[in-house]
C-alpha positions, 0 to 999 in steps of 0.5 A: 430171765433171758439166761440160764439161772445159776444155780448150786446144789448145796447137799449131795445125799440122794435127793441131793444127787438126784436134783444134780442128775435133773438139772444137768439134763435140763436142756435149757433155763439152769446152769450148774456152777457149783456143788457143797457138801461135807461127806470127805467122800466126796468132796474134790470129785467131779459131780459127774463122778457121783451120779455117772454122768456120761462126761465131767462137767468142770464142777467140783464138789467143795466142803466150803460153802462160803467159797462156791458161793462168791467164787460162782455168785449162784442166782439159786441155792437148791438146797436138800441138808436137814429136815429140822430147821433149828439145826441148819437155819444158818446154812439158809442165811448163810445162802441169803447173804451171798445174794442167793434165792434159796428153795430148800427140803427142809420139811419144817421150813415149808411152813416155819412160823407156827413150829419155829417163830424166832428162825421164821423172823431171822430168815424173814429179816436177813432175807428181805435186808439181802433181797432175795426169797427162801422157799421150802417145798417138796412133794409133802410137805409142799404140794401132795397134803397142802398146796394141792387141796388149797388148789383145790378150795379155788372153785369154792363159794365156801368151804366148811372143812378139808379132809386129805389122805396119803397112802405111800407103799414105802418098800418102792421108796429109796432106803433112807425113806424106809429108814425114816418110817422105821420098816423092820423095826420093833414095836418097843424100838419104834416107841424109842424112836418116838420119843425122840421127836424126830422119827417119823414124817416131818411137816405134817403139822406144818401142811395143816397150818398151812392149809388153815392159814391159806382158808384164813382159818385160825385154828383153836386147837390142833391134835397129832398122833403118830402110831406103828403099822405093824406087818401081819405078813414077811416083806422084802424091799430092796434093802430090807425085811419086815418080818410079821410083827415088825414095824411096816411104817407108820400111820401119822395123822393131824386135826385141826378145830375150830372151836369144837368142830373138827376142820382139817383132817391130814392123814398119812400112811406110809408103810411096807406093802400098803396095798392102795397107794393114792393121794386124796382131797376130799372138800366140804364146800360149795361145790364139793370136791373130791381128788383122787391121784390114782396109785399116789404121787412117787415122792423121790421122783417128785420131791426133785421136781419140785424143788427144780420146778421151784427155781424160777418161783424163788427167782421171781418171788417178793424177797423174804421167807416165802411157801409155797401158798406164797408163789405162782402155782408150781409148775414143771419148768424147762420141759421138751414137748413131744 
């Protein structure tokens, strides 16, 4: 593509915000021409007000998305609202008649079909009748605990089963984060918390479908279990406290089996003051293959990446709903050398 990709952000939280801040400082491929959100905050502000920006760059931010939409006829929609899919399909569909590409966040739609089948066909028809591509990604789910050990299997004569970690020291991580692992909560809150299926890390379940998916293994069983870290010592981040006794973070782990054989391990570890970051794919195959990223991928950061880097994926993808095993390798896009 000879000329920039127009593109909106739709969403200003701080994923949102941070995506604006690297699309402005691209020094060539994308054009900001439009900017949603619905906090009243914000709306009518310059985005260069939000992120300090050194000048105004003439994008509003609007709580109408129907307007920004014709009124900029974006190429790429980069989209950072909700992790749940049920709650804001509509806001992907809503992109697609438009005639935008759409790369989204939003955990569950790195891989929908298992979790979602009915909104997976919605987005999949409107998509494909409109002519553009709805990719979700992320650095996990997205590429730490599924597109990269499928990487991975890529020099395998043949693999008999994949075992993956992350291990993720969320007092480095922003507060919504902290939040989200439940850090300086108790043990009797986190359980409530659990009990609402909507705590924790959203798109484990999805990376290992994925993953079983792209081996062309279909899974007989799965299991998840989703378990507090508890602090045995005080830690403050920059936003909290995690007293002893509380909840540091979580520990969420999946299986998948075939038949009785256990194939794919995905175990996450995200907490206050976990003392071995890393992220890790272990292939049991010919060849073998063992990954280490030493000190593990820092999600905030990596998160905007890959959802600027997915621009022009999603911009060049067949139309329909799209992953990440579905496009070209994710690569860094409008980059300086030097």
């Amino acid at each position: 593509m000879n000329q920039p990709y127009r593109v909106v952000q739709y969403g200003l939280g701080p994923i949102g915000q941070s995506c604006l801040k690297t699309i402005l400082n691209k020094p060539l491929g994308i054009e900001l021409v439009g900017a949603i959100d619905i906090d009243p905050e914000k709306i009518g502000k310059d985005v260069s007000d939000l992120i300090d920006h050194p000048r105004p760059t003439g994008v509003v931010v609007s709580g109408d998305a129907d307007a920004v939409l014709s009124a900029t006829r974006p190429d790429v929609v980069v989209h950072t609202t909700s992790s749940f899919l049920a709650s804001m399909y509509d806001q992907l569909i809503q992109c697609a008649r438009h005639g935008a590409h759409v790369v989204s966040s939003t955990e569950e739609l790195s891989w929908p079909y298992h979790r979602h089948p009915a909104i997976s066909a919605e987005l999949e028809r409107v998509a494909a009748e409109n002519g553009v591509s709805i990719l979700g990604t992320g650095v996990n789910p997205g590429y730490a605990m599924d597109a990269l050990a499928l990487m991975a299997t890529g020099v395998c004569n043949d693999v008999s089963s994949v075992i993956i970690h992350r291990e993720v020291n969320a007092g480095l991580r922003r507060l919504p984060l902290q939040r989200k692992v439940g850090a300086g909560i108790t043990p009797q809150e986190f359980d409530e918390k659990k009990a609402t299926g909507q705590f924790g890390h959203i798109g484990l379940v999805e990376s290992l479908y994925m993953v079983a998916a792209g081996l062309g293994w279909e899974l007989d069983a799965m299991e998840e279990q989703l378990e507090p870290v508890i602090s045995d010592t005080h830690h403050e981040t920059d936003y909290l406290s995690v007293m002893k006794g509380q909840v540091a973070g979580i520990h969420h782990h999946a299986h998948g089996f075939v038949r009785d054989q256990e194939v794919l391990t995905l175990d996450l570890k995200m907490y206050v003051g976990a003392p071995n970051p890393r992220d890790a794919v272990r292939v049991v195959g010919d060849p073998p293959i063992d990954l280490e990223i030493k000190g593990g991928i820092f999600g905030d950061t990596a998160t905007v990446a890959a959802l600027v880097n997915g621009i022009p994926l999603v911009a060049q993808a067949q139309p329909g709903l799209r992953t990440v095993a579905d496009v070209p390798l994710p690569r860094a896009f409008a980059t300086t050398p030097g």
